[in-house]
N, C-alpha and C positions, 0 to 999 in steps of 0.2 A: 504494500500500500504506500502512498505516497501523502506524507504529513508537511504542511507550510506552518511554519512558525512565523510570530512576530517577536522583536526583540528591541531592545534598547540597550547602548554603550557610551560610556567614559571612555573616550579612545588615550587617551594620555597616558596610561597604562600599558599599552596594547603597541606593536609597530606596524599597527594596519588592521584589513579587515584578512588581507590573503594568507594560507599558511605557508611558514617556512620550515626550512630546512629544520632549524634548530628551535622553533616554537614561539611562541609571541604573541600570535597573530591572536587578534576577536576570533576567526575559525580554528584555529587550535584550542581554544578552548573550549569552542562551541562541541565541539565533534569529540573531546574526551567526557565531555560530561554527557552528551548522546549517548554516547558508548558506552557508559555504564550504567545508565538506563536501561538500555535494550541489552546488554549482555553480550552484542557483538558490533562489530565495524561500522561506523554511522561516518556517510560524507555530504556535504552540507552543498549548496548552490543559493548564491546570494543574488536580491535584486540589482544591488549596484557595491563595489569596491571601494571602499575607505581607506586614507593614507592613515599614515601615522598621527594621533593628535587630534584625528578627527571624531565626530560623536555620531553619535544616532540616535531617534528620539524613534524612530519606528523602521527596522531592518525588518525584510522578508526573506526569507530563505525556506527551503523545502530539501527534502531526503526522501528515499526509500526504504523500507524495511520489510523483513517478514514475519518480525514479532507482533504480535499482540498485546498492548497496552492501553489503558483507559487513557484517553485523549487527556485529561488533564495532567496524567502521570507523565506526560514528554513535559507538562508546564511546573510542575512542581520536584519533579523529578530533576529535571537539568539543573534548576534554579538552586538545590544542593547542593551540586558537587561545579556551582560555577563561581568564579571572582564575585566579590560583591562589586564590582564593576561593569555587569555583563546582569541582566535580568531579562526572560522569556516571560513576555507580555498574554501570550495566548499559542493555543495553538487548533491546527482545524486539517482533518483530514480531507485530500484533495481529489481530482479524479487525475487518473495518470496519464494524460495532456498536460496538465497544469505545469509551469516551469518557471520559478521566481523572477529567471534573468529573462528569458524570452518572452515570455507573457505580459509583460509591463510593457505598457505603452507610453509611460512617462516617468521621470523623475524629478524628485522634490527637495530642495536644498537651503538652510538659512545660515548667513553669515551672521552672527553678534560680536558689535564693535562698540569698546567701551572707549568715548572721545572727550579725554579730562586729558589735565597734565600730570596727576600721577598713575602710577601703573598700576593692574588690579592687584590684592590681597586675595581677600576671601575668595575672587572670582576666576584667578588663576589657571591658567590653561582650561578657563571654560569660555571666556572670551577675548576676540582679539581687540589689543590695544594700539590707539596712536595717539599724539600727547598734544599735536597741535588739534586750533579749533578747525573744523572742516563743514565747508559751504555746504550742505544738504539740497538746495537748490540746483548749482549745477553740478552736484552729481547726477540728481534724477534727470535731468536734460539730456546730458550725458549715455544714460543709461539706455535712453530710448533708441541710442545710435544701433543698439546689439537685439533690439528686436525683430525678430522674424527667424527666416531660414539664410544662414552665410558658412563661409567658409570662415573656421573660426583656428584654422592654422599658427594665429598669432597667440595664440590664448592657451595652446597646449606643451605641455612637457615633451620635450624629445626624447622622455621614455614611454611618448604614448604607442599605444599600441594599438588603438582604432582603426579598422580599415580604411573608415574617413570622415575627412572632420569639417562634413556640413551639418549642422546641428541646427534644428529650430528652438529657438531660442523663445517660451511662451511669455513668461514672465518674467522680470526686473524688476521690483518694487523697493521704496528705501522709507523708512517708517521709522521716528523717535520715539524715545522713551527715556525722559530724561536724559543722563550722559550717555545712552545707550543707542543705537544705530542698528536698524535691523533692515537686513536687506534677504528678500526671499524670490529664489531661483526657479524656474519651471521650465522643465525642456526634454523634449523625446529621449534625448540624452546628454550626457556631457563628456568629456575629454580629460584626459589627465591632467589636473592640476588647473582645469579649466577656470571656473570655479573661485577661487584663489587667486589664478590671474588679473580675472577681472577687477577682484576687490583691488588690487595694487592701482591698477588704472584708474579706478573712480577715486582711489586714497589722492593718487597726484592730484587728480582735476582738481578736485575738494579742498587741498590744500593751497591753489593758487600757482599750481606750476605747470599747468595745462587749461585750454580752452576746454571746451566739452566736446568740440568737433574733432579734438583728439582722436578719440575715439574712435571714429569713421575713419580718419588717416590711417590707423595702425590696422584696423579691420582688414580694410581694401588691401593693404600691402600684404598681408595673409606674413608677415614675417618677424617671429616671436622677439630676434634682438630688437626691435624698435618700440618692443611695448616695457610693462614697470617690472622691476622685479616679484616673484613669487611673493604674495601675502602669505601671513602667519598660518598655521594649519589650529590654531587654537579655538576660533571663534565658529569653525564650521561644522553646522549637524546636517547628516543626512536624514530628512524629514520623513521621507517614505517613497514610494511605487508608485503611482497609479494602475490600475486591471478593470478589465471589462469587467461590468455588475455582472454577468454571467457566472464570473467566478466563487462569487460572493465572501468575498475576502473581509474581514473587520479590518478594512482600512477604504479611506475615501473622501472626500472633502470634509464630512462631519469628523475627523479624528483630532479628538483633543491630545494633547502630550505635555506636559510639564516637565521643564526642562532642570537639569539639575543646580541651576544659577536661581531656580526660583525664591523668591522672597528677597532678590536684589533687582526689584525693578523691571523683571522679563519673565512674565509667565506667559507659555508659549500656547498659541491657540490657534493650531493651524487650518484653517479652512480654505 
């Protein structure tokens, strides 16, 4: 049978979502605590890859087995023998079509950016920081340059791995909250390190060291030295998937998450 899980992580912990050689990963964890649930070999397939430092407020991932357990027992079970950095939210047996990565027709991304002059404490590798004030205005101007479908070449790490890197681009949106800066991503898909890139570019504009038509310059030239250095990986959660209602997955534009910075000014509501 074929089980999708929902999950949540503190990636700061973690040196990613992918497993390595030597262990680390969010799936390294994920798949030991599987596995001794079910009693044999558990391998895991995620909606979307997370770097190092990044978070998750709603990861999908799905397995196959031939054990037999009470569907909550994968929820309470894993939650056991996993980091208390890593918690399995739900979980729902699927039909054997269903496939985390392939099945999603979209992904969902928010950057939190705490914009004071000093650096965070309490909030510490849960969001990212810059100390100058930065123009909110034109960034969202800015922002509007990456809407649609482009070649978004300039925006990816050259350890991306994509076949290719025309992305529609659904959403950009950049929203305060007090010192806090929330900008939230929507796109068929995204690109390594894409994501992050961009926050670097809207950081320059914001800051007064670019126009907002920057933007469109570095776009058009598809060529990654012309744009800002990689932004921090600290302030980024992977929000979730989108899936056909067909699948009927508990996740979807009603999904609430509360993020683990909650009660400093950002409790997450993503709709």
């Amino acid at each position: 049978m074929r089980i999708a899980l929902g999950l949540e992580y503190e990636g700061a912990s973690f040196c990613g979502w992918q497993s390595q050689r030597e262990g680390g990963s969010v799936q390294d964890a994920l798949e030991v605590a599987l596995t001794r649930v079910a009693d044999a070999p558990v391998r895991v397939v995620c909606a979307g890859r997370t770097d190092a430092g990044v978070h998750a407020l709603l990861q999908i991932v799905h397995f196959d087995t031939e054990v037999n357990r009470p569907i909550n027992a994968w929820v309470r079970g894993a939650n056991a023998h996993l980091p208390a950095t890593i918690a399995v939210r739900w979980a729902q047996q699927m039909p054997d079509d269903f496939h985390a990565r392939f099945s999603a027709q979209g992904r969902r991304y928010r950057y939190v950016l705490l914009n004071r002059p000093e650096r965070p404490g309490l909030m510490a590798h849960r969001v990212g920081w810059f100390h100058m004030p930065l123009n909110v205005t034109v960034m969202q101007a800015a922002s509007q340059y990456l809407l649609g479908t482009h070649d978004f070449s300039a925006f990816r790490s050259s350890q991306c791995q994509a076949k290719s890197p025309v992305k529609t681009l659904r959403q950009l949106t950049i929203a305060t909250q007090g010192d806090l800066l929330l900008f939230d991503f929507s796109a068929d898909g995204f690109l390594h390190h894409m994501v992050r890139n961009i926050m670097g570019m809207l950081v320059y504009v914001g800051k007064g060291a670019h126009a907002p038509e920057w933007l469109a310059e570095v776009l058009s030239a598809k060529n990654r030295a012309l744009a800002a250095p990689t932004f921090s990986a600290n302030g980024l959660y992977f929000v979730g998937a989108d899936y056909d209602a067909r699948w009927q997955l508990k996740v979807g534009a009603g999904d609430t998450a509360i993020a683990p910075i909650s009660g400093f000014n950002a409790v997450f509501n993503i709709g």
